[in-house]
C-alpha positions in Angstrom: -26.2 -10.0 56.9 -23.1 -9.9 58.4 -20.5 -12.9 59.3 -17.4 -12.8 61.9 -14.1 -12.9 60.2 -12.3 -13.7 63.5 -8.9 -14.5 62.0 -7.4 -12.4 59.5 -3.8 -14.2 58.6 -0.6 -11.8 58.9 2.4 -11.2 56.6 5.6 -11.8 57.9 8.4 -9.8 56.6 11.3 -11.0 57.6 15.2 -9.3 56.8 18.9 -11.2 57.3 22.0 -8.6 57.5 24.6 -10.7 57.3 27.8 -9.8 59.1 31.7 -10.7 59.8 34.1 -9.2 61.9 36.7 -8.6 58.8 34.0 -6.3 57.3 34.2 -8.1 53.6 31.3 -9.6 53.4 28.8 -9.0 50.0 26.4 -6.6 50.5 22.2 -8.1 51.2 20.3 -7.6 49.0 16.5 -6.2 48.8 13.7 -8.3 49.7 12.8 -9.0 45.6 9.1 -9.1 46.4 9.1 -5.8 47.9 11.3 -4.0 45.8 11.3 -5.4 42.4 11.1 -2.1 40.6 13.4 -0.3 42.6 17.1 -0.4 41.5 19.1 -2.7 43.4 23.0 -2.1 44.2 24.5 -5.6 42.4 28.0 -6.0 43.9 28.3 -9.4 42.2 30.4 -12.6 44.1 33.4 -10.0 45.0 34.1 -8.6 48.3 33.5 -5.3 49.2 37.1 -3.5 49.8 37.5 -1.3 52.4 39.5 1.8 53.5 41.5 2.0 55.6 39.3 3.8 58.3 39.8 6.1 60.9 38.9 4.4 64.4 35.5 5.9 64.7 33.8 4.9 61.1 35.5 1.3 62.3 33.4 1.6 65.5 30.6 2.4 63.7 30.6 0.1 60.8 31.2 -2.3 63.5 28.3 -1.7 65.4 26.5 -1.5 62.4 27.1 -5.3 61.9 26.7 -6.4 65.8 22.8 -4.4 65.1 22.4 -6.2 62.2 22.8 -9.5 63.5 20.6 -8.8 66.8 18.0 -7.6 64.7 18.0 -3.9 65.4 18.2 -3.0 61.4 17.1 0.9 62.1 20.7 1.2 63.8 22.5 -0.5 61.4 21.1 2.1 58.8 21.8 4.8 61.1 25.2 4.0 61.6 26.2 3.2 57.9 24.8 6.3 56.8 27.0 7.9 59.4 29.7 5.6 58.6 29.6 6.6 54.6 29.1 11.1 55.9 32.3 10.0 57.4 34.8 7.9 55.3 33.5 8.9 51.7 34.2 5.3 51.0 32.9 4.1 47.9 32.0 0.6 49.3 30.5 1.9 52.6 28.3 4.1 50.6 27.2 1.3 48.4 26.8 -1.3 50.9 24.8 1.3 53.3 22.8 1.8 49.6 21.6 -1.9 49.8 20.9 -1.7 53.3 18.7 1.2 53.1 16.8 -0.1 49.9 16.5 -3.5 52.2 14.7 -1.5 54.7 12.5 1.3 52.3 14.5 3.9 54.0 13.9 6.8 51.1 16.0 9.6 53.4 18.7 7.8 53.6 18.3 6.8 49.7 18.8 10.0 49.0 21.9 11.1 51.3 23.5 8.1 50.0 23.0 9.0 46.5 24.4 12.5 47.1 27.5 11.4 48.5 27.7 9.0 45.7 27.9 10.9 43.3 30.4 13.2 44.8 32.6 10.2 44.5 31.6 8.6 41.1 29.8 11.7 39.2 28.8 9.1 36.3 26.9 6.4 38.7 24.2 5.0 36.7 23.1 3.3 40.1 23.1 6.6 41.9 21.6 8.6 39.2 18.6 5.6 39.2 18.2 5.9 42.9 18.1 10.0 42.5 15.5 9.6 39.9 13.4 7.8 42.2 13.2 9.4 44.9 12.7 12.7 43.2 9.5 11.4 41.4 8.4 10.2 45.3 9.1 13.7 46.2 7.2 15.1 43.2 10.1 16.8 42.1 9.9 16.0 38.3 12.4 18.5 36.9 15.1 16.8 39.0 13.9 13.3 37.7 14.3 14.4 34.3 17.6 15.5 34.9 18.8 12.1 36.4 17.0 10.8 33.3 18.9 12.3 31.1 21.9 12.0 32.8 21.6 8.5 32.4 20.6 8.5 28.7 23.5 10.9 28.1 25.8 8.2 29.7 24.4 5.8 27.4 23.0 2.9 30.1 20.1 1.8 30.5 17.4 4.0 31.5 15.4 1.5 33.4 12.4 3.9 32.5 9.5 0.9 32.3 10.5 -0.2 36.1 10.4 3.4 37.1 7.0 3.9 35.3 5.9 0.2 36.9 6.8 1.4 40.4 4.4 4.7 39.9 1.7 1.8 41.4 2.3 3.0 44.8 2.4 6.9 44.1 -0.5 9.1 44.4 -2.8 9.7 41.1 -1.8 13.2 40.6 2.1 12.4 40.8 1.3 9.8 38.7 -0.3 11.8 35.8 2.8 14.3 36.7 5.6 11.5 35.9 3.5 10.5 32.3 3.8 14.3 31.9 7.1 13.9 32.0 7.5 11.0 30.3 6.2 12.3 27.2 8.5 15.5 27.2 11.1 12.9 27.1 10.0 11.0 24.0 9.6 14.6 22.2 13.3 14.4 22.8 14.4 10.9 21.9 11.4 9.6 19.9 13.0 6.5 18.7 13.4 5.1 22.0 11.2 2.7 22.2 11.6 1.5 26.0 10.0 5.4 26.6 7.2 5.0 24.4 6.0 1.7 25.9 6.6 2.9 29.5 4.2 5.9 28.2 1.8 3.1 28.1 2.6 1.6 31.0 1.4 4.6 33.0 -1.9 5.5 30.9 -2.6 1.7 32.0 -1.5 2.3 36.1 -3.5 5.9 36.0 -6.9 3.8 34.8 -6.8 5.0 31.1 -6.2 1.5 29.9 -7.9 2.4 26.4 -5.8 5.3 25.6 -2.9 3.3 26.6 -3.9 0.2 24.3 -4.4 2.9 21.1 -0.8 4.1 22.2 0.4 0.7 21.5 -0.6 -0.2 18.4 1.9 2.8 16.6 4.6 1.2 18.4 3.9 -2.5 17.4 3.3 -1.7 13.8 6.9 -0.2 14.2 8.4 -2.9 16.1 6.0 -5.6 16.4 8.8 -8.2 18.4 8.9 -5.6 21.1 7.7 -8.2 23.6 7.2 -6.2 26.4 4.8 -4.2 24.5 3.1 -7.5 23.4 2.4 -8.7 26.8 1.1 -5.2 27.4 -1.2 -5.1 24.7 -3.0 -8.9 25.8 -3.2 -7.4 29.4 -4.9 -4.5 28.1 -7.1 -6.2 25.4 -8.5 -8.1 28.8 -8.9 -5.0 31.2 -11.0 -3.0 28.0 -13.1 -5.9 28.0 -11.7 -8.0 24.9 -11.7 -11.3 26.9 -11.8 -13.4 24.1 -9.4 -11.4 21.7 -6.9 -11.3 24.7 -6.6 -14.7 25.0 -6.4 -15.8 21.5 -3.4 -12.8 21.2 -1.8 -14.0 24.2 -2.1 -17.6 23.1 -0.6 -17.1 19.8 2.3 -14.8 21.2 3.0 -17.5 23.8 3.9 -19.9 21.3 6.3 -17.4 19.0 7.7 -16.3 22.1 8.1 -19.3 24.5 10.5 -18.6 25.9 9.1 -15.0 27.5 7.8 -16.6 31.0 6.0 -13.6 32.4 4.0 -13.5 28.7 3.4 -17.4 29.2 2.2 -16.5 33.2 -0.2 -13.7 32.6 -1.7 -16.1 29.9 -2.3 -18.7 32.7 -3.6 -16.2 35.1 -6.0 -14.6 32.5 -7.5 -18.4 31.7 -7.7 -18.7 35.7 -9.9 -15.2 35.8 -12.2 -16.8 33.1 -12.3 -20.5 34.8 -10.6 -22.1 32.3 -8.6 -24.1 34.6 -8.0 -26.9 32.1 -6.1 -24.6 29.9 -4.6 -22.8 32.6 -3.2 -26.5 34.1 -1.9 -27.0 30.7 -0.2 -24.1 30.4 1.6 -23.8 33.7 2.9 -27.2 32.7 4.5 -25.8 30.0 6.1 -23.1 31.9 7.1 -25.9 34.4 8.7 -27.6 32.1 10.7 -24.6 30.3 11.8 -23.3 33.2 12.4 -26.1 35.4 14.3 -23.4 37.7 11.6 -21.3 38.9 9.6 -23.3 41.2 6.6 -20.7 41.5 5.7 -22.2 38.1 5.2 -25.3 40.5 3.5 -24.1 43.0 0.9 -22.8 40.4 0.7 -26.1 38.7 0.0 -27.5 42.2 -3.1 -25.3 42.5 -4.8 -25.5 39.3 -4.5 -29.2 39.7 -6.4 -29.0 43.4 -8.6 -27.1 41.4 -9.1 -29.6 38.9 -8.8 -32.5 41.7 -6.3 -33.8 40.1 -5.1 -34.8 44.2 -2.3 -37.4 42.9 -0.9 -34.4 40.4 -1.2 -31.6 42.9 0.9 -34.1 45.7 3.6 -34.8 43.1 4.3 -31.6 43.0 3.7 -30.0 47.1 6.4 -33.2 47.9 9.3 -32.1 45.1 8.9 -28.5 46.2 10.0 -29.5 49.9 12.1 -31.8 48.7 14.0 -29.3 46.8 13.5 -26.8 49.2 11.1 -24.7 47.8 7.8 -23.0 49.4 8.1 -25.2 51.7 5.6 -23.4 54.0 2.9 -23.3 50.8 3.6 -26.8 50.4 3.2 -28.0 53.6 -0.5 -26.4 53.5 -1.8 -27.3 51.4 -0.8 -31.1 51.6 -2.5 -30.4 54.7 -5.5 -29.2 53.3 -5.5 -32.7 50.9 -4.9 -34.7 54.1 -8.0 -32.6 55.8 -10.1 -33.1 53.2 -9.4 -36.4 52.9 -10.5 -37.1 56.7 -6.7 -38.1 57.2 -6.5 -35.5 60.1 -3.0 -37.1 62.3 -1.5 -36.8 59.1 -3.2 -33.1 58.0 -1.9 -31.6 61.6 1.4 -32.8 60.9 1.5 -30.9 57.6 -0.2 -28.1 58.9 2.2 -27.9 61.7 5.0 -27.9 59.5 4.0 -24.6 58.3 6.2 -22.3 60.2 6.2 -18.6 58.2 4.7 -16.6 56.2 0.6 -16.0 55.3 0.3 -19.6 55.2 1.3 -19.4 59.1 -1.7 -18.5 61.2 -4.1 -20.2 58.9 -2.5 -23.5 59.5 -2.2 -23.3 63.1 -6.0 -22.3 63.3 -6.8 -25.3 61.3 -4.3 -27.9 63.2 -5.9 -26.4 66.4 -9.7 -27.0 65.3 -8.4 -30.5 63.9 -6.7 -31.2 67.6 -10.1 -30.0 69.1 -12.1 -31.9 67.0 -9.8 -35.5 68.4 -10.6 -34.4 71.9 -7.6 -33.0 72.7 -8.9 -28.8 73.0 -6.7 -28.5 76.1 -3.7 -29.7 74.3 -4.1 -27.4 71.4 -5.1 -24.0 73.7 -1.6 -24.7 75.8 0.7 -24.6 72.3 -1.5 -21.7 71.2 -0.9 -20.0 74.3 2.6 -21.5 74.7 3.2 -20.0 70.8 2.1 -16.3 72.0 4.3 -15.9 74.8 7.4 -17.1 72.6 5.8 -14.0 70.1 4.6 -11.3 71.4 4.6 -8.9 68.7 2.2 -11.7 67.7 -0.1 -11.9 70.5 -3.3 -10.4 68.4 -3.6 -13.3 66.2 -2.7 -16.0 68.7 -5.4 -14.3 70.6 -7.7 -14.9 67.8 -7.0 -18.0 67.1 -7.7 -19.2 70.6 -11.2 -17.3 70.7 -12.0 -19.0 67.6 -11.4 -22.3 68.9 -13.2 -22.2 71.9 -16.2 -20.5 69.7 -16.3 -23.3 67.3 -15.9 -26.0 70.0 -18.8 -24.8 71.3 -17.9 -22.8 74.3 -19.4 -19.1 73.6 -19.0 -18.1 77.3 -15.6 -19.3 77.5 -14.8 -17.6 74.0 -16.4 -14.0 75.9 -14.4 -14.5 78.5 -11.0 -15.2 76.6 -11.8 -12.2 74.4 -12.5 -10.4 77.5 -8.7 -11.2 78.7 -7.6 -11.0 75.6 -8.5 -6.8 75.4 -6.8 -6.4 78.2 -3.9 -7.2 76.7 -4.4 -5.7 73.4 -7.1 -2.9 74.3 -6.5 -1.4 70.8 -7.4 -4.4 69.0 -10.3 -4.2 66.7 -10.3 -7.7 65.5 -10.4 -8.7 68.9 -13.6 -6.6 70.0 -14.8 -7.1 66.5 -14.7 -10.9 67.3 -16.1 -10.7 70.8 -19.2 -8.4 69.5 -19.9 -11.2 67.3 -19.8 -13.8 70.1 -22.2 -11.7 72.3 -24.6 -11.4 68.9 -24.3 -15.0 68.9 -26.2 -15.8 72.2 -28.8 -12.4 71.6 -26.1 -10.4 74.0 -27.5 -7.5 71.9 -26.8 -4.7 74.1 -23.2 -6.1 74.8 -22.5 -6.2 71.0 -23.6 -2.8 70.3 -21.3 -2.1 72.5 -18.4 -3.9 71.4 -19.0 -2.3 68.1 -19.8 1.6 69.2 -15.7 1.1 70.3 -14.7 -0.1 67.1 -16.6 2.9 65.1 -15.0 5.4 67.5 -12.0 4.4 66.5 -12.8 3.6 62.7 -15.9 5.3 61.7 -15.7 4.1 58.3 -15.2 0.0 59.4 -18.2 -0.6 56.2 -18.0 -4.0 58.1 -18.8 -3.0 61.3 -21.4 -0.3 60.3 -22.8 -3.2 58.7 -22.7 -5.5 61.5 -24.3 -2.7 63.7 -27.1 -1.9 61.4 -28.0 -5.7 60.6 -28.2 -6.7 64.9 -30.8 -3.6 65.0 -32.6 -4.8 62.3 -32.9 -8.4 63.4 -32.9 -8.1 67.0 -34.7 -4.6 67.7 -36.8 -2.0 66.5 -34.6 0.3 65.8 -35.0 0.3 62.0 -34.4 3.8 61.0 -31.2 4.0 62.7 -29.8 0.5 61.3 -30.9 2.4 57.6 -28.7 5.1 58.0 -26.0 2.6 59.2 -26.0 0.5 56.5 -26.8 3.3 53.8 -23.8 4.6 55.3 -22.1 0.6 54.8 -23.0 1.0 51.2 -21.3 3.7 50.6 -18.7 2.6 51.5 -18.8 -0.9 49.6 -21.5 -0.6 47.2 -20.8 -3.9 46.1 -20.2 -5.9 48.9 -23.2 -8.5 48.8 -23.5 -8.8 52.7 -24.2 -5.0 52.7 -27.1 -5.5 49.9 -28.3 -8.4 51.8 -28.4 -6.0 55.2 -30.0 -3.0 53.0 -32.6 -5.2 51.3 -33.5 -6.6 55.0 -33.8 -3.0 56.6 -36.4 -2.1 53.6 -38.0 -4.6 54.0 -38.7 -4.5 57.7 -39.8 -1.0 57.0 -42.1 -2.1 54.3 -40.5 -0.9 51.6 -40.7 -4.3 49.3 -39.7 -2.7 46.0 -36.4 -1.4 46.7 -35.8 -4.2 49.2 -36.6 -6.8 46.3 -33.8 -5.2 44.1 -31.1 -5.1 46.9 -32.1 -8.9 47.3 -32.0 -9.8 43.9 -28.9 -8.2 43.4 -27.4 -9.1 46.7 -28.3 -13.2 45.6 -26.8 -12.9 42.3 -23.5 -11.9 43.5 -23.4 -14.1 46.1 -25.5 -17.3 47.1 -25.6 -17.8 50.5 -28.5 -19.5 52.2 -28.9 -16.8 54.2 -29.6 -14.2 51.5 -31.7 -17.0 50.3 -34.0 -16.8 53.3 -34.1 -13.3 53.0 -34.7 -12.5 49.1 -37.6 -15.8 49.3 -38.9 -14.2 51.8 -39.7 -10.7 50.1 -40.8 -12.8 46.8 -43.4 -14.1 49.2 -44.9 -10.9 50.7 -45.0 -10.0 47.3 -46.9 -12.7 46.1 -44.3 -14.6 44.3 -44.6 -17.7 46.1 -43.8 -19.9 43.3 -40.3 -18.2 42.8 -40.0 -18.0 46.7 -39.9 -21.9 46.8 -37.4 -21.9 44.0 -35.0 -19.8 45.8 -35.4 -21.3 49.2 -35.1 -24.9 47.4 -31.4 -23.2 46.1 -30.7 -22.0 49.2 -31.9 -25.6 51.3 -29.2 -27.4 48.4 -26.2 -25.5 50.1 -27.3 -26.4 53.9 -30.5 -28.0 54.7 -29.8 -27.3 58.0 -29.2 -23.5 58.0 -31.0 -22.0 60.7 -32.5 -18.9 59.4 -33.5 -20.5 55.8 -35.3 -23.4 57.9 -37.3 -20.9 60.3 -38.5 -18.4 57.7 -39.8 -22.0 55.1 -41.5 -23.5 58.8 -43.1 -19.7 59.2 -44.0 -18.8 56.0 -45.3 -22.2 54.6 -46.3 -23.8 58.1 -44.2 -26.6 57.9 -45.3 -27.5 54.2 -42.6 -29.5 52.1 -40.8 -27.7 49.3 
């Protein structure tokens, strides 16, 4: 089977540089999401003291702030970088530091780190920024050297943020910087920040039980090392020990209430396992021991949509805005309470009210449909399109959103033809031509959505989606069977456990007549996900089989989603002529 994704919601990523004329502002800081194990260059609330400077770094620091403000954040690097080569000045050098952390800029890291510690040899900040970017350069003799360097000085090693940040990095420079790590606890084997950061990595390079039997020598040595705690209940739950996980985190929670990221992955782990009673219970907790973080909130809001407690959930959504919190979040999903309430004036004006983030196209997708739905389609296709020429670097998903409208209004030619116009503005887009193959499936355009998709596999030959979007048309609308096999075998492969893909392999089969195999993919395909669809699919195999009894069963499931689907309602009418399940 396959189903069109038409709108897939973007990130926004948005960066302030703050600048004044006098050049004595505090340095920005890192986006905290993005960079939170990286070290960050913390000036405090005191100004940044300038040189005097000769009239060229002026220029150029100047600049540097006029870019800043306009947006252009590449020449605001550029010339700090240049500005700190120049001067030597301590707080140009730091201030360009923050800028290039700001902006990932790992070159520049590294310049600025140089020159750093030509001014201030004993930098713990530049010797952590050193350390980094020699382990992203693989250079792990140099990393141990700014290790030690910072050991030797006696500050903290920040060695468990380093090891956290090793996420990112490729496997083998991964197992390289554990290699490392464990020459240096052969050299300080008391420090216990070392051992657990040993840990730390077994757990990021997939050996999460060799990283829980690490552990357990370090707790029995210092069993209030709460990092190492926390570590040990995330473990316990990746190995498999869902139970024992939660009792240990449970109990830790309690003699240590006042760790919050302990008390979090707690709630999260009760979430995984659908406890969301528990998980309500204990974000309210959090909530109310740390009244300051409204995340903790947020959360609370959404276990208690998930719980339907509505009234709860819109306590909360309306102090987040009113304190000024994820206010975009918020707005959602009150939106989403308002919607599914059948209060839609008041759900457009929440969603509308959304104005960043991931949160952004999702609610102006939704507002639009909701708009369409009033009878006011024209009105919601002029803001859409009003919306993309105010954002061009936007245009793809305000493309989207406008095809999807028109689609689910009911106006599949006029969705073709705005996808049509649509590629010629964004020829490159795969969404886009993803989206208009779908719409030519839709009306049995089958040559035209072959097509569509033959592009997008040109350009991404391993799209699992669109191989198994291509291999599912020729196996429901030609005869092409052996070719749609290798398609989705291919689709498989790719994401063996993508149910969509086992419902399109079991089809394939059994077109061929290959029931056996076709049964299992079925089976499997309906356990992971029960779609009526699949349904109509895996009862209809059961029946060619001879299990008729089980057939009815599974359509019956599958008729107790949508007694109206389509494809479920055609193969009952064929199979049992029009007898009543």
């Amino acid at each position: 089977m396959h189903k069109p994704v038409l709108l897939i919601a973007a990130s926004l990523f948005g960066l302030a540089l703050s600048g004044c004329a006098s050049l004595t502002d505090t340095a920005d800081q890192p986006d905290p999401a993005r960079f939170a194990h990286e070290p960050v260059v913390d000036q405090g609330d005191s100004p940044i003291n300038y040189a005097e400077f000769e009239p060229e770094v002026l220029y150029l620091l100047l600049s540097a702030e006029v870019a800043g403000q306009r947006g252009r954040y590449d020449v605001t690097l550029v010339n700090y970088v240049r500005a700190a080569e120049q001067s030597r000045d301590l707080g140009v050098i730091r201030r360009a530091m923050s800028i290039a952390q700001s902006l990932g800029g790992d070159n520049a890291q590294l310049q600025l780190a140089g020159l750093w510690l030509e001014s201030e040899p004993d930098s713990l900040e530049a010797h952590r920024v050193m350390t980094i970017q020699a382990i992203k350069r693989d250079q792990m003799d140099d990393a141990l050297q700014h290790m030690e360097q910072i050991m030797n000085l006696g500050g903290d090693g920040d060695f468990d943020n380093l090891a956290a940040m090793s996420s990112t990095l490729p496997p083998h420079t991964q197992q390289e910087l554990l290699d490392l790590y464990q020459q240096l606890l052969e050299r300080h084997p008391d420090n216990l920040e070392i051992d657990y950061s040993i840990a730390l990595l077994m757990k990021i390079n997939q050996q999460p039980q060799a990283a829980l039997d690490h552990l357990e020598p370090l707790l029995e040595k210092s069993p209030n090392f709460q990092p190492a705690v926390m570590l040990k209940g995330d473990l316990l739950y990746e190995t498999g020990a869902n139970a024992q996980a939660l009792d240990y985190l449970h109990r830790h929670t309690r003699i240590y209430p006042d760790n919050r990221q302990m008390g979090t992955l707690y709630a999260r782990i009760l979430v995984n396992e659908g406890n969301m009673r528990a998980a309500q219970d204990e974000f309210a907790r959090l909530m109310t021991r740390f009244p300051e973080v409204p995340g903790l909130r947020l959360s609370h809001a959404l276990i208690a949509l998930e719980n339907n407690e509505i009234d709860l959930a819109t306590d909360d959504l309306n102090e987040l805005i009113a304190e000024d919190h994820h206010v975009d979040e918020a707005n959602f999903y009150l939106g989403k309470i308002a919607d599914d309430a059948g209060q839609v004036q008041e759900a457009i004006a929440y969603y509308e009210r959304v104005a960043l983030g991931s949160h952004y196209f999702p609610a102006l997708s939704r507002a639009s449909a909701l708009r369409a739905e009033t009878g006011d389609i024209d009105g919601a296709l002029t803001n859409i399109r009003t919306l993309r020429e105010a954002n061009p670097s936007q245009a793809e998903n305000y493309w989207l959103i406008e095809v999807n409208l028109l689609m689910e209004s009911g106006r599949t030619e006029a969705a073709i033809d705005m996808a049509t116009t649509a590629l010629l503005d964004q020829p490159d887009s795969v969404r886009i031509r993803y989206a208009r193959a779908m719409l030519h499936d839709s009306i049995d355009h089958t040559s035209e959505a072959e097509a569509d998709l033959r592009v997008v596999l040109e350009s991404e030959p391993d799209n699992a989606v669109t191989l198994n979007a291509l291999g599912y048309i020729l196996t429901t609308k030609t005869d092409r069977l052996d070719e749609a096999e290798t398609l989705i075998r291919r689709a498989i492969e790719l994401e063996p456990s993508n149910p969509a893909i086992q419902d399109s392999m079991g089809w394939v089969l059994f077109r061929q007549g290959n029931h056996t195999e076709a049964l299992e993919y079925l089976k499997t395909a309906y356990s992971n996900f029960r779609d009526p669809e699949v349904a109509a699919h895996y009862g209809e195999v059961l029946w060619a089989i001879g299990q008729r009894e089980q057939a009815r069963i599974i359509w019956r499931e599958g008729l107790s989603m949508d007694r109206e689907h389509p494809i479920l309602r055609e193969t009952i009418l064929r199979l049992t002529g029009g007898q009543d399940l």
